[in-house]
C-alpha positions as CSV (number, residue, x, y, z in Angstrom):
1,X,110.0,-114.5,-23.5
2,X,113.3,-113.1,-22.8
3,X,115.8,-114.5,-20.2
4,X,115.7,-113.5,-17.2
5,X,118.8,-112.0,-14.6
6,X,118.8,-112.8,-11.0
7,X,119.7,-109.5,-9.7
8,X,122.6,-108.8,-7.1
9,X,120.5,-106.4,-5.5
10,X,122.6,-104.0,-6.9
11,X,121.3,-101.9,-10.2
12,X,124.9,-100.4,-11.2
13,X,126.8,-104.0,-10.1
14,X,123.8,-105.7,-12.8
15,X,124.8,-103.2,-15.4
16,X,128.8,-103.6,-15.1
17,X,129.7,-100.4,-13.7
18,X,133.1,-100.4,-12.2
19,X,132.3,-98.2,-9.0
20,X,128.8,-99.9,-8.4
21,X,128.8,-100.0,-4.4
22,X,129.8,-96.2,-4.3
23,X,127.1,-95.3,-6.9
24,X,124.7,-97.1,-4.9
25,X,125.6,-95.3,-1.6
26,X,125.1,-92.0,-3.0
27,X,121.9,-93.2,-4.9
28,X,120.1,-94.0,-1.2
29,X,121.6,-90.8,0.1
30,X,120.0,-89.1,-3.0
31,X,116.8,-90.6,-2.6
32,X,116.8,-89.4,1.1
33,X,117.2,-86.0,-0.1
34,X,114.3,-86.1,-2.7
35,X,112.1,-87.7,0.4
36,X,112.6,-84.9,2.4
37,X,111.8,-82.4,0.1
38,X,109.1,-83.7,-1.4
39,X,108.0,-84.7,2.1
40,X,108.2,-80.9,3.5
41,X,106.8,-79.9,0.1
42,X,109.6,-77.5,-0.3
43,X,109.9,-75.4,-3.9
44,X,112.9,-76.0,-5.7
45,X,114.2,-72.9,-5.1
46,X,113.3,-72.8,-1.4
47,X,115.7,-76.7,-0.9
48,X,118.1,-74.6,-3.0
49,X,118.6,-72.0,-0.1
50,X,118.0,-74.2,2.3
51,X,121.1,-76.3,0.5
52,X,123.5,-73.6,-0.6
53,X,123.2,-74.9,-4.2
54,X,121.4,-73.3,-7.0
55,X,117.9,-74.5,-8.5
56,X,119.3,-76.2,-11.0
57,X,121.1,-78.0,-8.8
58,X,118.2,-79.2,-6.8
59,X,116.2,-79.8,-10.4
60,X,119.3,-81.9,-11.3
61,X,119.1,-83.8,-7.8
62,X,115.0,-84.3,-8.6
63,X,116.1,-85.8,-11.6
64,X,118.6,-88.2,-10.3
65,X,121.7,-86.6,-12.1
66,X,124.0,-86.7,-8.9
67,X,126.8,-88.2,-10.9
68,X,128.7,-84.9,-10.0
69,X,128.2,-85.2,-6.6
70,X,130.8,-86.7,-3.8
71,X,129.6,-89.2,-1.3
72,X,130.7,-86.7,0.7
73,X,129.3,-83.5,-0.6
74,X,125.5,-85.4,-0.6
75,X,126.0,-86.4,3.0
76,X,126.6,-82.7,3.8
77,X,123.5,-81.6,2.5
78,X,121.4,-84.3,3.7
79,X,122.5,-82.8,7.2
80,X,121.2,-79.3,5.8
81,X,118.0,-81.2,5.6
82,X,117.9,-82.8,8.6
């Protein structure tokens, strides 16, 4: 059996990235997002009006790519949602 890692409760802190406690921020806000639209059962292209964005934007967002994405710029469009 492998060793095991007490995590810091932090997945991007555990895997050494540099900006871990930003990444995480905008992974909850992201995860809010995806909630919400699964929740109101919305199409992808329907969230992407409702956004301003495109649908592959939204597909991207599904998919957890928000790398791009300021802290800022996923705030404002959980507010769209909300």
């Amino acid at each position: 059996m492998p060793p095991s890692h007490v995590s810091s409760g932090n997945v991007y802190e555990d895997l050494g990235f540099k900006d871990a406690e930003a990444m995480l921020a905008k992974a909850r806000i992201v995860a809010e997002i995806v909630r919400i639209i699964r929740a109101r059962r919305l199409a992808q292209t329907v969230a992407a009006k409702i956004l301003g964005v495109t649908q592959p934007k939204i597909s991207a967002l599904l998919n957890g790519q928000f790398q791009s994405y300021s802290q800022e710029q996923l705030i404002w469009l959980l507010n769209r949602l909300v």
